[in-house]
N, C-alpha and C positions, 0 to 999 in steps of 0.2 A: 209202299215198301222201301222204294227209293231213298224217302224223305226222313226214316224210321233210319236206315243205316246212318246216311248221312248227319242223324243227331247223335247217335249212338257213338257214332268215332268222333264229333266236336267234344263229347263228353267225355270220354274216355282221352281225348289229347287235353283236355283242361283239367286231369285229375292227373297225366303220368306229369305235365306241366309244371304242379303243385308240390308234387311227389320226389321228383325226379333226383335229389338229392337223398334219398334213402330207398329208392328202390332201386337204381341204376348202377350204384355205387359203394363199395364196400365200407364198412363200420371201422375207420381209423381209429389206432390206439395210442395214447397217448400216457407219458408215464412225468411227471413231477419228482424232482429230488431235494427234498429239503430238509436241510444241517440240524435241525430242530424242531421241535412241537411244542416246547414247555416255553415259550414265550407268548407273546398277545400278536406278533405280528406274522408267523407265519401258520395259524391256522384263519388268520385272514386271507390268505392266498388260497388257500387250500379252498374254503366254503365258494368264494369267487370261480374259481378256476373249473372247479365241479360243478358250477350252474351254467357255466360256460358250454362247457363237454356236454351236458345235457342236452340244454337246445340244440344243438350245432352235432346232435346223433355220434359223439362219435366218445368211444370209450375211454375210462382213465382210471390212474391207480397213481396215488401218492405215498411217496419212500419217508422214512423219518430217519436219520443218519442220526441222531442223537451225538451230534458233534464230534461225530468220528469220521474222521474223511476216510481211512482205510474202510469201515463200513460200507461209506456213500460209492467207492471206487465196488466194492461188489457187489452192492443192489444194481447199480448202471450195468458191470458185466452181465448179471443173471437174466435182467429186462432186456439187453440186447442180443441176447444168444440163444434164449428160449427157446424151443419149438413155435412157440406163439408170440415171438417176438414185437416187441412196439415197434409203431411206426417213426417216433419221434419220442427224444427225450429234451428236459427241460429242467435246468442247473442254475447254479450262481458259483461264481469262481467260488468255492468255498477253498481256504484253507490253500488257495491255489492250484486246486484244484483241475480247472478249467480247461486245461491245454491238454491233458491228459484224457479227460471225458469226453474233447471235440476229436479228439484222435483215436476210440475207441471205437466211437460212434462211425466215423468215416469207416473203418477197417471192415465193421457191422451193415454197412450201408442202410444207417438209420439216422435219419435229419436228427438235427442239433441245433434247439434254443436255446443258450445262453440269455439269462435274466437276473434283476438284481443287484448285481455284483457283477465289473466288467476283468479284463486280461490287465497285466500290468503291461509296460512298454517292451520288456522282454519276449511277452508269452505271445502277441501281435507278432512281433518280429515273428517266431516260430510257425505259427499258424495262418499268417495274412486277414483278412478280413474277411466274414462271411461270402458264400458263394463266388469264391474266387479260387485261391490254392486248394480249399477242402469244399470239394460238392455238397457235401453231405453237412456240413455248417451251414442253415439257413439263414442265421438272423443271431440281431442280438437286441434285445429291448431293454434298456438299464435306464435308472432314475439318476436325474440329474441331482445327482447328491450333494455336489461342491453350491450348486443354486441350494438347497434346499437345509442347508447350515447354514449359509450367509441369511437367508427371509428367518430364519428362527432368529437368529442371533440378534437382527436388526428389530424384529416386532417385538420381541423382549427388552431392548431397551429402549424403542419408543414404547414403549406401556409404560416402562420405568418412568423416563422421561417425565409422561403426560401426569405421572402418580407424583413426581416431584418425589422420588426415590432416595433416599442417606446418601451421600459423597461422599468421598474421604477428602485427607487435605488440598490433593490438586481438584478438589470441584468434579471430579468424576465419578461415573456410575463404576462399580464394582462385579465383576462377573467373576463365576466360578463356573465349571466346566466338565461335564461325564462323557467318556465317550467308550466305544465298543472297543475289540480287540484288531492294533495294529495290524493283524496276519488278513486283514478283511479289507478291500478295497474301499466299500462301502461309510466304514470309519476313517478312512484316510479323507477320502473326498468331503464329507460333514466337518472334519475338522477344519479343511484349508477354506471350507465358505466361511466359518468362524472366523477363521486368522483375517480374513479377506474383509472382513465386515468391522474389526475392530482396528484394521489399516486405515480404515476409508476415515471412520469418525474419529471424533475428537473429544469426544464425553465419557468415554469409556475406557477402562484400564482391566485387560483378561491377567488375572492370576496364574491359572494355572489351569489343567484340563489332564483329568488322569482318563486313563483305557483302563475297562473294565472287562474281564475275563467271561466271554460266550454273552454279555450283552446281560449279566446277572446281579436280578435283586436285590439281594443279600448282598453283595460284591460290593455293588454302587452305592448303599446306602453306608455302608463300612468304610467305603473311601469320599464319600461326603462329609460324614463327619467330623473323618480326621481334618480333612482340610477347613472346616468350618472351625474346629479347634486351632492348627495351623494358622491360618489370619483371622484369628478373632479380633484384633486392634483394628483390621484395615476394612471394617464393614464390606464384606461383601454382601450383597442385596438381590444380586440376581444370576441365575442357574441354569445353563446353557444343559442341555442334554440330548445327548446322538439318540435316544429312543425314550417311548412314553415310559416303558415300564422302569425303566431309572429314573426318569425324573418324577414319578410316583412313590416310587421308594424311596426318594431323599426327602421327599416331602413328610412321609410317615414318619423318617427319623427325624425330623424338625419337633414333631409335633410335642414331646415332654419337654421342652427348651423353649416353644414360642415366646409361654410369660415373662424369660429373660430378656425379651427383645434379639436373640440372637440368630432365628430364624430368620431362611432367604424367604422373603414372601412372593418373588416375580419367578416363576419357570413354567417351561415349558419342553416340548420333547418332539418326535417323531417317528411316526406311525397310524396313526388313528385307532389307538388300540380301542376296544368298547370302555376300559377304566376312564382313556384319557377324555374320553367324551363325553362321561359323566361329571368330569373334576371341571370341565370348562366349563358345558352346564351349568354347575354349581357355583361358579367362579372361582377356582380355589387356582386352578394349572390356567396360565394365561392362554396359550395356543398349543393346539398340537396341530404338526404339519404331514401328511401322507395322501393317499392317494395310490402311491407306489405298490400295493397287495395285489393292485386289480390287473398289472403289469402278464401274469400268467394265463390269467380270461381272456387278455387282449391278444397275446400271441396263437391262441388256441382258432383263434378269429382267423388270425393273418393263414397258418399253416392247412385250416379249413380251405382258404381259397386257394392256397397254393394247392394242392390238389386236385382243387376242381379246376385246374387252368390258370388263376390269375396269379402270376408272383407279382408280390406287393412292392418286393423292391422296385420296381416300375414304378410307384404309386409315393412310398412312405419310406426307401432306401431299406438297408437291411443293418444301416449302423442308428436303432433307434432311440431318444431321449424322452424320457415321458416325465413332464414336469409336473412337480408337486405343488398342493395349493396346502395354503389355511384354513385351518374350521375355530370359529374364535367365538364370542360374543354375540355379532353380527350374523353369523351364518349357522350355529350350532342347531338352532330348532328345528331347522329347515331339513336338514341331514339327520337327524335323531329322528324324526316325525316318517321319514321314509326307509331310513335303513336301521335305524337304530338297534334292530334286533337281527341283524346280518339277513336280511330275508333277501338275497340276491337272485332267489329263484325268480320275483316277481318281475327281472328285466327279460326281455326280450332280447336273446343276444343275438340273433340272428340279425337285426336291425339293421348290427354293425359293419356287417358281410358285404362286400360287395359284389361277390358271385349272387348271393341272394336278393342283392338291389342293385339292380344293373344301374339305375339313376344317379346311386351316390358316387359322390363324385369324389369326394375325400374321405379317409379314416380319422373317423371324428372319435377318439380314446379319451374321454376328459369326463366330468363329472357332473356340467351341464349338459352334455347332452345325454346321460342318464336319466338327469330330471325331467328333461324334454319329454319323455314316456310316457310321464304321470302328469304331465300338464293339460288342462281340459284344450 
């Protein structure tokens, strides 16, 4: 009878063991705010972020501010003053948004991740840096954007390079340039890797790089072509763009002109939208650069273990940079064959947890070790 108890409670302490993250512990809410839906890169955040919240038990709800930051300012009020208020909200400076939403959320005493899109040096000044002047500010996870315009910039004109791409008279390669809306940090920082990449060499000569209003199709292709009309003597060849869906669309509007010869035939973008993954595929878009969608799953990670005891800033600071890779020729099969059809439910996010794996030892957020999962 002794022996019968005594298995009965090993059993029962190896299943609350198991458990003990959803029975012990209340069901966190988590709420996503984002400027947009009608593009390719933030219903990438969204399908991540929700496979995330999945595993990791803990609820969520995604806002679409349809580029209205007055909008976005009272979805944040309504989510944090509810009766059944979130636990945590999760932003991008939109529109500048940011200073104001980390200060709502303090007032609310509801954690604040800032993603994305960071403060400018003004709005730091005001607020200091996570978990420090504002408690209730936990973190910030932003892509290294100013890196991630300079690797575009650069693999587009060594491609150029390797294709022995048209020069003009001083022997250089010719770029042309799309970028998002100045009011976005996030296009600031893509443009000055560009500038930064065409300082370094010496084979290349940038035109010109217009901003394009909310990051729009129609917009970007309207202002490509002016400018492809603009320097039509000076061969421009190759097509710098702050996001896939523009350098998609400038590519569309090429396509009645190619037989002239006056199509750019080398571009490329960022995001990892699903278009741009099909164009690389096919060889048509040289590289698209992203990685940065999965930015909100990973926080969802961090703010899981804050909860359960571990702040990560101990671990991974709370001023985070998630660097972005390339999906090109070389790697595209590889990532199409396992994600290609957004199926993120198939990861295990719990993996990533370190309240969930007392062993690991580092936060490994990257894209190999995704694939690690599915490797035999």
């Amino acid at each position: 009878m002794k022996f019968r108890r005594v298995l009965i409670c090993t059993v029962l302490c190896l299943v609350i063991g198991q458990s003990h993250l959803y029975a012990d512990q209340k069901t966190y809410r988590l709420a996503l705010f984002a400027p947009r839906m009608d593009d390719a890169f933030w219903p990438l955040v969204k399908n991540f972020f929700q496979a995330a919240c999945h595993d990791l038990n803990m609820a969520c709800q995604v806002y679409n501010a349809q580029n209205n930051r007055f909008k976005m300012r009272e979805q944040v009020q309504k989510a944090i003053r509810d009766e059944q208020k979130v636990d945590a909200i999760l932003f991008m400076n939109f529109k500048f948004l940011g200073v104001e939403l980390i200060q709502l959320a303090e007032e609310a005493h509801v954690g604040a991740f800032l993603l994305n899109a960071g403060l400018d040096s003004e709005g730091y000044e005001k607020v200091g840096i996570p978990q420090n002047q504002y408690r209730y500010w936990l973190g910030e996870m932003l892509p290294d954007d100013e890196q991630a315009g300079f690797n575009l910039a650069n693999a587009l004109l060594d491609h150029a390079a390797k294709k022995d791409a048209s020069r003009n008279q001083e022997g250089k390669i010719v770029m042309i340039g799309l970028n998002g809306p100045t009011a976005e940090m996030a296009a600031v920082a893509r443009e000055k890797g560009l500038q930064k990449a065409i300082r370094n060499r010496g084979d290349a000569k940038l035109l010109q790089v217009v901003p394009v209003n909310n990051w729009n199709s129609k917009l970007a292709q309207h202002a490509f072509l002016g400018m492809l009309s603009r320097y039509e003597g000076q061969q421009p060849g190759v097509l710098w763009a702050a996001s896939d869906n523009m350098a998609l669309a400038a590519f569309e509007g090429t396509k009645p002109i190619q037989r002239k010869g006056k199509s750019v035939r080398i571009f490329g973008g960022i995001n990892w939208s699903p278009e741009a993954l099909k164009s690389v595929e096919s060889g048509e878009m040289t590289t698209t650069i992203g990685g940065h969608f999965m930015e909100a799953g990973w926080v969802a990670v961090l703010l899981y273990d804050y909860w359960h005891g571990k702040n990560f800033a101990q671990d991974i600071g709370v001023q985070i940079r998630s660097k972005m890779s390339s999906l090109n020729q070389g790697n595209i099969q590889a990532y199409i064959q396992l994600f290609g059809d957004g199926n993120w439910e198939a990861v295990d996010f719990t993996k990533f947890s370190k309240v969930l794996n007392p062993d690991l030892r580092n936060y490994s957020f990257d894209l190999q070790t995704i694939f690690s999962q599915f490797m035999p």
